[in-house]
C-alpha positions as CSV (number, residue, x, y, z in Angstrom):
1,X,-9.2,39.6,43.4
2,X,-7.4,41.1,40.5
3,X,-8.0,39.2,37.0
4,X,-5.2,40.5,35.0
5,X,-3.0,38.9,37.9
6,X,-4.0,35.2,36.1
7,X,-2.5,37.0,32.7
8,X,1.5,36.2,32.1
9,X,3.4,39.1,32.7
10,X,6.8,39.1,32.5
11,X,9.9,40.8,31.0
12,X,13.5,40.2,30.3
13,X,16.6,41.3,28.3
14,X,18.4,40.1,25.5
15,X,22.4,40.7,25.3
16,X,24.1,40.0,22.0
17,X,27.9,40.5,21.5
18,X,30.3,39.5,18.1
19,X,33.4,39.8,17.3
20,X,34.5,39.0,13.2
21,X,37.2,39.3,11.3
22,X,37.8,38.9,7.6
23,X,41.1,37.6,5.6
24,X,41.3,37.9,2.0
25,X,44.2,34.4,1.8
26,X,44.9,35.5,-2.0
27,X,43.5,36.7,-5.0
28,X,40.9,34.1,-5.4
29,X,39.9,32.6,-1.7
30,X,38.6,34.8,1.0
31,X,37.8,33.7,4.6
32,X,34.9,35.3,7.5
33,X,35.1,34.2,11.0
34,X,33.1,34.8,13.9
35,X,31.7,34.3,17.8
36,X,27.8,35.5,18.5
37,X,27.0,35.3,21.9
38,X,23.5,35.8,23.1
39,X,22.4,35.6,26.9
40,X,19.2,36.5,27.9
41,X,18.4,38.3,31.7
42,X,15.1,38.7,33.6
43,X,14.0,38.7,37.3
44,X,10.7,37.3,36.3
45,X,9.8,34.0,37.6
46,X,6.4,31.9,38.0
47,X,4.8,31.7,41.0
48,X,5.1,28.9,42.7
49,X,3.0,26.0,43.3
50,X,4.1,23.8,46.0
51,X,2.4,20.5,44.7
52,X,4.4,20.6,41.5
53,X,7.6,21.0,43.6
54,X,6.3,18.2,46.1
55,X,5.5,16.2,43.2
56,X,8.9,16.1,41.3
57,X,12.0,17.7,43.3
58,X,11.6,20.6,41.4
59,X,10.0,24.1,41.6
60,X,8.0,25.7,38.3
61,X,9.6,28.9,39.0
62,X,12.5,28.5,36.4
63,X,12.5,31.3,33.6
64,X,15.1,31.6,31.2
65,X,17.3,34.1,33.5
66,X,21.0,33.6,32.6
67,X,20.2,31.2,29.5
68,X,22.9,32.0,26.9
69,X,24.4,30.8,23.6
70,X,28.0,30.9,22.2
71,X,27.8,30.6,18.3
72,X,31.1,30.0,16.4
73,X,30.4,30.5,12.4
74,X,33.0,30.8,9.5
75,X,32.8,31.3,6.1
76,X,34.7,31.2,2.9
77,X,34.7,32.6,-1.1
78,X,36.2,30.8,-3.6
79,X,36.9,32.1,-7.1
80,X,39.2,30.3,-9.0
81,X,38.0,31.8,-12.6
82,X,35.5,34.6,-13.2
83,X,33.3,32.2,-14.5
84,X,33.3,30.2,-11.4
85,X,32.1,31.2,-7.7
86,X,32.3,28.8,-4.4
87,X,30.9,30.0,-1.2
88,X,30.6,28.0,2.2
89,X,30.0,28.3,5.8
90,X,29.4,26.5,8.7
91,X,28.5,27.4,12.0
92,X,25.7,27.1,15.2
93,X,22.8,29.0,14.8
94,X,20.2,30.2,17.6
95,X,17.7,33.3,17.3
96,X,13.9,33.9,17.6
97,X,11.8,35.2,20.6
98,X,11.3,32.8,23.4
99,X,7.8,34.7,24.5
100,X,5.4,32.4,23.2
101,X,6.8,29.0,25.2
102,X,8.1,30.8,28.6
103,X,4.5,32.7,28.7
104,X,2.6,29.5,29.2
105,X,4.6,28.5,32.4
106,X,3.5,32.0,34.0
107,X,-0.1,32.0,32.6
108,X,-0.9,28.2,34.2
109,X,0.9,27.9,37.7
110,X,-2.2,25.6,39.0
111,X,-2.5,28.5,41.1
112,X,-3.4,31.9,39.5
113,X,-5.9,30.4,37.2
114,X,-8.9,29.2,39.0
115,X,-12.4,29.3,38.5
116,X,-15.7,28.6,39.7
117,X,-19.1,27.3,38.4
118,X,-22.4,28.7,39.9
119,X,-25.6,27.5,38.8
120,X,-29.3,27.1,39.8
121,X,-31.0,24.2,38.3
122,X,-34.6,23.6,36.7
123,X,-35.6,22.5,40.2
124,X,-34.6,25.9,41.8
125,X,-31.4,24.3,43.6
126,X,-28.7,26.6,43.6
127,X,-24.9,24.8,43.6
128,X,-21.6,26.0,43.8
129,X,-18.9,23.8,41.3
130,X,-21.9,21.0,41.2
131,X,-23.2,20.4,44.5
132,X,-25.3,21.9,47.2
133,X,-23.5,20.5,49.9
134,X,-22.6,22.8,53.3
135,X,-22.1,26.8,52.2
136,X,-22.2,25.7,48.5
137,X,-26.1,26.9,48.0
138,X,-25.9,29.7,49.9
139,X,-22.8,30.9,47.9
140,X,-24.4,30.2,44.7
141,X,-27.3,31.7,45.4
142,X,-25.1,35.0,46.8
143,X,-23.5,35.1,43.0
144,X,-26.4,34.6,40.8
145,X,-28.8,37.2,42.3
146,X,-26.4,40.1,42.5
147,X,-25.3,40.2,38.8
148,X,-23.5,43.2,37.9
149,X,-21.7,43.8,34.5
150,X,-19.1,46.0,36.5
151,X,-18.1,44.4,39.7
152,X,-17.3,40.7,40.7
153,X,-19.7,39.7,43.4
154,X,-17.8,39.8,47.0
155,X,-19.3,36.2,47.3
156,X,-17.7,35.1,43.5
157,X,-14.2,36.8,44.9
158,X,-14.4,34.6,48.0
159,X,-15.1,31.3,46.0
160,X,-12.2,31.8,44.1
161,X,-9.8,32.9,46.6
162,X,-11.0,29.5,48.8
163,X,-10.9,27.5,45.2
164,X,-7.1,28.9,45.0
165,X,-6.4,28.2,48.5
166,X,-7.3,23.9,48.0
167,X,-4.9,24.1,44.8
168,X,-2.3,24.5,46.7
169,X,-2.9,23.2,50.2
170,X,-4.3,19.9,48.1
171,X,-1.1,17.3,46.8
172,X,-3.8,15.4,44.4
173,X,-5.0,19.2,42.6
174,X,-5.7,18.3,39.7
175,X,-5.1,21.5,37.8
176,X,-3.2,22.0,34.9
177,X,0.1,23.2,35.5
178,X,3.0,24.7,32.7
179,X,6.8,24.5,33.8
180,X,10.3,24.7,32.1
181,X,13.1,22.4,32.6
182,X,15.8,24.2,35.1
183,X,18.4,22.3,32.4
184,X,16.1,24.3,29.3
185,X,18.8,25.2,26.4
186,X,18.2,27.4,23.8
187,X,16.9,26.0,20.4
188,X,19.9,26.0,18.1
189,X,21.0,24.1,15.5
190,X,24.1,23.0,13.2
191,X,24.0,24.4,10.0
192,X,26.7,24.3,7.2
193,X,26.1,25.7,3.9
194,X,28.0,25.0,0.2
195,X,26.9,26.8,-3.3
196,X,28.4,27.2,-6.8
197,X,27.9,30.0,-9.2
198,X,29.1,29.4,-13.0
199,X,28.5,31.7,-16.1
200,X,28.8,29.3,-19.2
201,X,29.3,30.2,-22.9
202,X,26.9,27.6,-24.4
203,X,27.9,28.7,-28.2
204,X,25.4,28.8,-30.5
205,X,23.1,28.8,-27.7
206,X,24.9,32.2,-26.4
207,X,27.2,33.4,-23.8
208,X,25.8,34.5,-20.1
209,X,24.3,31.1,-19.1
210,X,24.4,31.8,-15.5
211,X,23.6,27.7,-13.5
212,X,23.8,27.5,-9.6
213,X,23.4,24.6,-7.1
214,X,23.2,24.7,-3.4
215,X,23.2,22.2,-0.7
216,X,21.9,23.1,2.8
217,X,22.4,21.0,5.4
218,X,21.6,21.2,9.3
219,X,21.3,19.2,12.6
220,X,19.1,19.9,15.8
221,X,21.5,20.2,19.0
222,X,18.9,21.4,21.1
223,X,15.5,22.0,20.0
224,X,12.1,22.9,22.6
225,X,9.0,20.0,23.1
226,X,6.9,19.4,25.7
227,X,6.5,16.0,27.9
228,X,3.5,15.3,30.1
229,X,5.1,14.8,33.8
230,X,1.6,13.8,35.4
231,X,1.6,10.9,32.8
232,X,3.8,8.1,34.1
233,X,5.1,5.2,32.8
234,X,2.6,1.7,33.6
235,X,5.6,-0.4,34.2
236,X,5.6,-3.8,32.2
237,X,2.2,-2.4,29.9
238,X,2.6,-2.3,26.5
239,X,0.2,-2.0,23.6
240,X,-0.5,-4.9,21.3
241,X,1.8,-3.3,18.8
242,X,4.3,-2.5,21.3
243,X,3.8,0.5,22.3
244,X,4.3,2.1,26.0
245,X,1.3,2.4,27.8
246,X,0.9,5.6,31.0
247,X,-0.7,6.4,33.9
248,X,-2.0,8.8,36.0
249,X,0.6,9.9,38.3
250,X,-0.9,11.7,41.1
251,X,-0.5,10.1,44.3
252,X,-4.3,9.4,44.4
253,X,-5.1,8.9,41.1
254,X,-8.6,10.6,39.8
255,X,-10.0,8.3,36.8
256,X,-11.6,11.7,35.7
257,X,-8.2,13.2,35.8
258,X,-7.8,15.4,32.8
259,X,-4.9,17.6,34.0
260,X,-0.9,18.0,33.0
261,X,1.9,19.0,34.8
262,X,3.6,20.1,31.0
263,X,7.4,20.5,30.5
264,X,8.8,22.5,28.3
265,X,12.6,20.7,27.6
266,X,14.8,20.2,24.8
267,X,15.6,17.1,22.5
268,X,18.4,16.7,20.0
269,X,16.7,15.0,17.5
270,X,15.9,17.0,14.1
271,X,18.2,17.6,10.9
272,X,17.4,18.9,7.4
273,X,18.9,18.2,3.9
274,X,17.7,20.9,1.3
275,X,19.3,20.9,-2.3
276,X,18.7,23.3,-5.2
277,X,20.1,23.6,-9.0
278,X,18.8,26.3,-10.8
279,X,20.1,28.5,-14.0
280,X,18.8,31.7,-15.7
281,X,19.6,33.4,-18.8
282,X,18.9,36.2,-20.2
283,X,19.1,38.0,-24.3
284,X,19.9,41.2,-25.4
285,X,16.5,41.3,-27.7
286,X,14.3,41.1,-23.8
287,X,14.0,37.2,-23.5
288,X,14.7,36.2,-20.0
289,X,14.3,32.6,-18.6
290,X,15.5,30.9,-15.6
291,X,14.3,27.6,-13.6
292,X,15.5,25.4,-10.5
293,X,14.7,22.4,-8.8
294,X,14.4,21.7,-5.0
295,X,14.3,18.4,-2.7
296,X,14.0,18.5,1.1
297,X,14.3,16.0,3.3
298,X,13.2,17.5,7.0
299,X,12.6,15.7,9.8
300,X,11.7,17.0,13.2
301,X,10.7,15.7,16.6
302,X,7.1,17.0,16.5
303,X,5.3,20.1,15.1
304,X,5.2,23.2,17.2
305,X,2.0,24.3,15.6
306,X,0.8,26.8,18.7
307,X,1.3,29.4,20.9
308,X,-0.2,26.9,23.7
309,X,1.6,24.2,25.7
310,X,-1.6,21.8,25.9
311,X,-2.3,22.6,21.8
312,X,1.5,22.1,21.0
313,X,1.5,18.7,23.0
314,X,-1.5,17.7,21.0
315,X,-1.2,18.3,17.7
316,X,1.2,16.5,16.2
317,X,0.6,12.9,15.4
318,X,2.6,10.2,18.1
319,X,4.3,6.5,18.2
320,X,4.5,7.2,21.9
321,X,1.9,10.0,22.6
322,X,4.3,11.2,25.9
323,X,7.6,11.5,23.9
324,X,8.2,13.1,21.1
325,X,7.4,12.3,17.5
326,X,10.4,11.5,14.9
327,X,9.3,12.0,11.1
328,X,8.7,14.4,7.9
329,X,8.0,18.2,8.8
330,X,4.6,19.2,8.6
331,X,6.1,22.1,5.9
332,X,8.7,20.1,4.2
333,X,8.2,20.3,0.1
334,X,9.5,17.3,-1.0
335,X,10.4,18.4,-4.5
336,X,9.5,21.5,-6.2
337,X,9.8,23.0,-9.9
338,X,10.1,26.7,-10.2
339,X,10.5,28.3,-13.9
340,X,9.5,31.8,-15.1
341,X,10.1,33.6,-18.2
342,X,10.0,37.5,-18.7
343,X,10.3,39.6,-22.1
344,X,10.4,43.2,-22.5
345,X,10.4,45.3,-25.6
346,X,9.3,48.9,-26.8
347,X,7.1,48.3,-29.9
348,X,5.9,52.4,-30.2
349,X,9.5,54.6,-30.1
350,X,11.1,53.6,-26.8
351,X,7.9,53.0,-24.6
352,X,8.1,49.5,-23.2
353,X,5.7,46.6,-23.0
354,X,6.5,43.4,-20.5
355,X,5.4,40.5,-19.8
356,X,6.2,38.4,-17.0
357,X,5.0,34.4,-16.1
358,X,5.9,32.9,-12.7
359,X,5.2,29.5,-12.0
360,X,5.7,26.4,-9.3
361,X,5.0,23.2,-9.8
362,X,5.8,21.6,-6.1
363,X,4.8,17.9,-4.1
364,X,1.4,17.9,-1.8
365,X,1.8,18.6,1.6
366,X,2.3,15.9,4.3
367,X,0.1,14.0,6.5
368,X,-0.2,11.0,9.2
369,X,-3.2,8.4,9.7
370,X,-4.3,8.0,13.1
371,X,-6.5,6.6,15.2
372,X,-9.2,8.1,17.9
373,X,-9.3,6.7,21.8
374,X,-12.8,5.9,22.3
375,X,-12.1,7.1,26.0
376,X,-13.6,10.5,26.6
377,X,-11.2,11.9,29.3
378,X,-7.5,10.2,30.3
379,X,-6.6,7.5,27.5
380,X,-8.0,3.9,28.0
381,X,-5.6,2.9,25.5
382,X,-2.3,4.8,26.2
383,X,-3.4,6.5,29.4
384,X,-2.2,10.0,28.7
385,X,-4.5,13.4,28.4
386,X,-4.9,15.8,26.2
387,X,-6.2,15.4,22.7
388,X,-7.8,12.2,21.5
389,X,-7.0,11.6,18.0
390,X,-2.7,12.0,18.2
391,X,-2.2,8.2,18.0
392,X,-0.4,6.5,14.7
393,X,-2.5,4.2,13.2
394,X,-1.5,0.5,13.9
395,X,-2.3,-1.2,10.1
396,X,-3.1,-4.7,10.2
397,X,-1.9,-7.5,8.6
398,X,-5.3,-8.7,7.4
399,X,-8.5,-9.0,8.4
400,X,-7.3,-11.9,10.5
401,X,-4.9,-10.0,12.3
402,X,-4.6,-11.0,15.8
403,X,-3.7,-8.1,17.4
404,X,-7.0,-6.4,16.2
405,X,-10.6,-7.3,16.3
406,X,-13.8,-5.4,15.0
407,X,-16.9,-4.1,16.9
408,X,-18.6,-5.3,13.0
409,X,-17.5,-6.8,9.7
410,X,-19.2,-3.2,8.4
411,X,-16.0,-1.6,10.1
412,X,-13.8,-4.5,9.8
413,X,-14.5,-3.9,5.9
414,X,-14.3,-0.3,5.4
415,X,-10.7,0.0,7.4
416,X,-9.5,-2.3,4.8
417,X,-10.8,-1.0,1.8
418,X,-8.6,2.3,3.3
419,X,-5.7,0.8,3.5
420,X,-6.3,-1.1,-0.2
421,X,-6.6,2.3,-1.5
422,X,-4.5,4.5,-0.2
423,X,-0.4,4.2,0.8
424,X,-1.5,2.3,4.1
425,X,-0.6,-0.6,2.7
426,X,2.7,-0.6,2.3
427,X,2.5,-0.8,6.6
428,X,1.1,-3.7,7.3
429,X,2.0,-5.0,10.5
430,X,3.5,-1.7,11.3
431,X,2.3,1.6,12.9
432,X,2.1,3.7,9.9
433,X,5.2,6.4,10.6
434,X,4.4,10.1,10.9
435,X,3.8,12.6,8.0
436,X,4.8,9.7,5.7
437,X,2.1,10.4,2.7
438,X,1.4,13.5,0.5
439,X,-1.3,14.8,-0.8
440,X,-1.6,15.8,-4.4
441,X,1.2,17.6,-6.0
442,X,-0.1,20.9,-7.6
443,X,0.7,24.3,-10.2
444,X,0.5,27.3,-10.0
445,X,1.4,30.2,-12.3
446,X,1.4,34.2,-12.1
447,X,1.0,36.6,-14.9
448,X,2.4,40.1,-14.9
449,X,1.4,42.7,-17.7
450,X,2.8,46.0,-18.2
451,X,2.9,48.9,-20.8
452,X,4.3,52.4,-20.6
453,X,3.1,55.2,-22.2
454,X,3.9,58.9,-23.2
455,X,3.0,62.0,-21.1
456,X,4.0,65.7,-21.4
457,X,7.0,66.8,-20.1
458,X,9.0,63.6,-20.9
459,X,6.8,61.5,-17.8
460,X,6.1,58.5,-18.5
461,X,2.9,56.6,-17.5
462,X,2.9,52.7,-17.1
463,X,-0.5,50.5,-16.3
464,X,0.1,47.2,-15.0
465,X,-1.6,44.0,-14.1
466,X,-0.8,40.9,-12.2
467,X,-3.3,38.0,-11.8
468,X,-2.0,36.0,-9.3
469,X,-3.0,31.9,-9.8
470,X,-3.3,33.0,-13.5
471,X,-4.3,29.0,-14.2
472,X,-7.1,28.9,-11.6
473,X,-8.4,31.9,-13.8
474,X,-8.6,29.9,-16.7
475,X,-10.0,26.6,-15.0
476,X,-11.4,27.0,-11.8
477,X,-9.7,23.3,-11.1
478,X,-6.6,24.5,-11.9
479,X,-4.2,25.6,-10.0
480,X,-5.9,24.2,-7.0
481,X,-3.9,23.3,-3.4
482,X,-5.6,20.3,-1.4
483,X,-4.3,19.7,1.6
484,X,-5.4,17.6,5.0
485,X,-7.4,19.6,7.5
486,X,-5.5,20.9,10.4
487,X,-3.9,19.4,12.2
488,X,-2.4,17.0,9.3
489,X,-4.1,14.0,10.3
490,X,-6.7,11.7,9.1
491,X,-8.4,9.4,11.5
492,X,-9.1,5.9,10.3
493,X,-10.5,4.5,13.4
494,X,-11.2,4.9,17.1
495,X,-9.8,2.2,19.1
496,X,-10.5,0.9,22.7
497,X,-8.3,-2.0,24.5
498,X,-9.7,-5.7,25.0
499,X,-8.4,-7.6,28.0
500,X,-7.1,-11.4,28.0
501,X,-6.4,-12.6,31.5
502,X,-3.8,-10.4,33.1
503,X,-2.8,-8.3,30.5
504,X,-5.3,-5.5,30.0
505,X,-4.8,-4.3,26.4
506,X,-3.8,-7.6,24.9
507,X,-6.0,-6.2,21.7
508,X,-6.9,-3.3,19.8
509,X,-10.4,-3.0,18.9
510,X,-11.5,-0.7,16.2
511,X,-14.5,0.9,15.6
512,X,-16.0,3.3,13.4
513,X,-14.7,7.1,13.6
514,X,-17.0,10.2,14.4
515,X,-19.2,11.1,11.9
516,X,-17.5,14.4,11.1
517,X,-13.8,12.3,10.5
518,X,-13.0,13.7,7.3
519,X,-10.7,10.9,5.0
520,X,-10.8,13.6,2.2
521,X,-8.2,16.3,1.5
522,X,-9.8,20.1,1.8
523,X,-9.1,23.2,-0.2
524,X,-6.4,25.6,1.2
525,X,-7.8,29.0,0.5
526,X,-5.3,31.0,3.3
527,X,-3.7,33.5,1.9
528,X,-5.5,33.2,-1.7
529,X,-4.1,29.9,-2.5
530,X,-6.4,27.7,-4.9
531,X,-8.1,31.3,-5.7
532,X,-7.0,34.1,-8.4
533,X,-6.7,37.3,-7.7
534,X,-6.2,40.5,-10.3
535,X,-4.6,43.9,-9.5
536,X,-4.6,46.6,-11.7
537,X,-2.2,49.2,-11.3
538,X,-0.7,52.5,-12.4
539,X,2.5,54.6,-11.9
540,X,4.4,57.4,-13.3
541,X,8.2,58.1,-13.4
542,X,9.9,61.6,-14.5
């Protein structure tokens, strides 16, 4: 057997044709209109495995051969004094390479990626995949004492090739499997956009004011998540909050089922509002100042935080952990300040000395509370696989609530005293909705120096500086980012179900978290935030 044959490898084509034209109306309005059209080809495709086909009408062989996008966009200009500048457009937009989502459906068939587990124990038994049973010790055995670090033992070879043969010739496989939707539609969105652009004569204050707004609006139409197939709805089984409750949906069910049959598909739900005013204004004497102001609101249908389809199901944060999950982007900045002033003057002859501050002031980041199945495999709570701690965080009304009980008043205690001091309680009775609390706004300011001075010849020389997080510089807890660990959640409890009569998660019951659950916000250090960092530099010009 060949191991690169278990890698994805696939190509394809991308096609893009336009066709614009422009029309100035009159002196002050000017119109652009235009078609993109983008079609992708390939004659890559999966390989099949017949169980996902047997399992839901279906093959996992779709790529994204023939998948295309028409995009209609216009755009206007509008001067109706020099002072004052409109611009516009609407339009759908679509873009960005499809590689990392359509490589996980060739990568995990169920039926390229096998393996094997060979092992001898303490007591000398040798076992193939955990038992000794029939050829299984002898094959072991075969693997184990004829290690080479350049060719795969003829025995190892046959393991897997018989391993691969029961994945497909075995309905109940329980191998994970990657697929995309045949009805898969390119992510692409609706977005329009509006700004103004006016130069104001302030008077005593000076002429050249220059203040701007713009308002960015746009709306998912189709947009990529991932749904479990293997995870099947438990008819008439809901949560104590309300929630849907799955099941495994292999024909025999295996209660240490860990597997997924993952989609990738599309959802329409998504849509962004973004606003900015800003202004600037500069003086003849080397004074330059400008500032703005921006609020988002974005919401999304999930993060896509991965290049994995099992790690992208997983990490966001769910109501209904096999559908997808409506609230705040993990990157939306809910308001942010930007300001920065410059000035510039030659103090010796004509030899130039500036200065330059940058700074943002912007909201914390985003995060969810959640809570952790106690089950170790397949959700005893909601019944879906994959990671444990992607379930909101039901809040109760008290400690009397009746659709939670406590393994100990100790825990019963400490959840409340959580919710008391944090934004928890403004949820009571409710699941606490996704990415709906920030963590601590924060500043940051950059510094730029820079002189120039004379060399022969009529060079000149300049020596700069910059200090990047200039306010951590002069406090080390300035200018500091916190934000919750990765992946944006904070887990307040793990929960199992308790049974009354027939109805076999009538209540939650919560206990306390792992011991490593971190509560606490962490230091963001990627990319040099919460650090400074000073450059020194030199150039000359002739």
């Amino acid at each position: 057997m060949n191991p690169n044959d278990a890698a994805a490898n696939f190509s394809y084509d991308t096609y893009t044709f336009g066709l614009q034209d422009d029309w100035r109306v009159n002196k002050m309005l000017s119109v652009t209109a235009g078609l993109r059209y983008d079609v992708y080809g390939t004659s890559s495709h999966p390989q099949l495995n017949p169980n996902f086909l047997t399992r839901y009408g279906f093959p996992n062989t779709y790529s994204i051969e023939g998948m295309g996008l028409l995009q209609p966009r216009v755009g206007f200009t509008f001067t109706p004094t020099p002072r004052l500048t409109v611009r516009g457009g609407g339009g759908i937009f679509g873009g960005g390479s499809p590689d990392v989502y359509i490589g996980n459906s060739f990568s995990n068939t169920g039926v390229i990626n096998t393996s094997i587990t060979a092992r001898v124990t303490d007591g000398g038994v040798y076992q193939l995949n955990g038992t000794a049973a029939g050829a299984n010790a002898a094959t072991a055995s075969q693997i184990l004492n004829a290690p080479s670090f350049t060719v795969i033992p003829t025995a190892a070879n046959a393991a897997v090739q018989a391993a691969a043969g029961s994945l497909t010739s075995n309905p109940n496989a329980t191998t994970t499997i990657n697929a995309i939707d045949p009805n898969l539609k390119m992510p692409n969105q609706w977005r329009a956009t509006l700004s103004a652009d006016y130069t104001a004569d302030l008077g005593p204050l000076g002429d050249g004011w220059h203040f701007g707004a713009d308002l960015l609006y746009s709306k998912v139409r189709s947009q990529v998540t991932i749904v479990d197939l293997r995870s099947k709805v438990l008819t008439g089984s809901l949560t104590p909050d309300g929630r849907q409750r799955y099941q495994n949906g292999l024909a025999v069910p295996n209660s240490g089922d860990t597997g997924q049959d993952l989609l990738l598909t599309n959802t329409d739900y998504g849509r962004s509002w973004i606003g900015v005013v800003r202004f600037d204004k500069t003086w003849d004497f080397g004074l330059t100042i400008g500032g703005a102001y921006t609020r988002q609101d974005v919401r999304d249908a999930g993060a896509l935080t991965s290049s994995i389809a099992s790690s992208n199901y997983g990490n966001s944060t769910y109501y209904d952990p096999n559908s997808i999950s409506p609230g705040h982007a993990n990157d939306e900045v809910r308001w942010a300040f930007r300001y920065n002033l410059s000035y510039e003057h030659a103090f010796f002859g004509d030899y130039k000395t500036r200065l330059d501050l940058f700074g943002t002031t912007r909201a914390g980041s985003p995060y969810s509370y959640a809570m952790q199945d106690l089950s170790g495999g397949r959700s005893g709570v909601f019944g879906t696989a994959g990671t444990n701690t992607r379930y909101l965080f039901y809040v109760p009304t008290s400690l009397s609530d009746p659709k939670v009980v406590y393994d100990s008043a100790t825990t019963a205690n400490r959840i409340d005293a959580i919710i008391n001091g944090s934004g928890l309680a403004a949820y009571r009775g409710q699941v606490a909705p996704r990415n709906a609390f920030r963590s601590k706004a924060f500043t940051r300011i950059d510094l730029h120096l820079e002189q120039e001075v004379p060399l022969p010849l009529g060079a000149r020389f300049s020596v700069f500086g910059d200090i990047e997080n200039f306010t951590n510089l002069l406090k080390s807890s300035w200018g500091q980012q916190l934000r919750s660990s990765f992946p944006y959640r904070k887990v307040v409890a793990k929960v199992s179900c308790v049974a009354n009569g027939g109805n076999a998660c009538a209540q939650y019951k919560y206990e306390q978290p792992n011991p490593d659950t971190i509560l606490a916000d962490e230091l963001v250090t990627t990319n040099g935030s919460s650090l400074y960092t000073i450059r020194i530099g030199a150039r000359i010009s002739f």
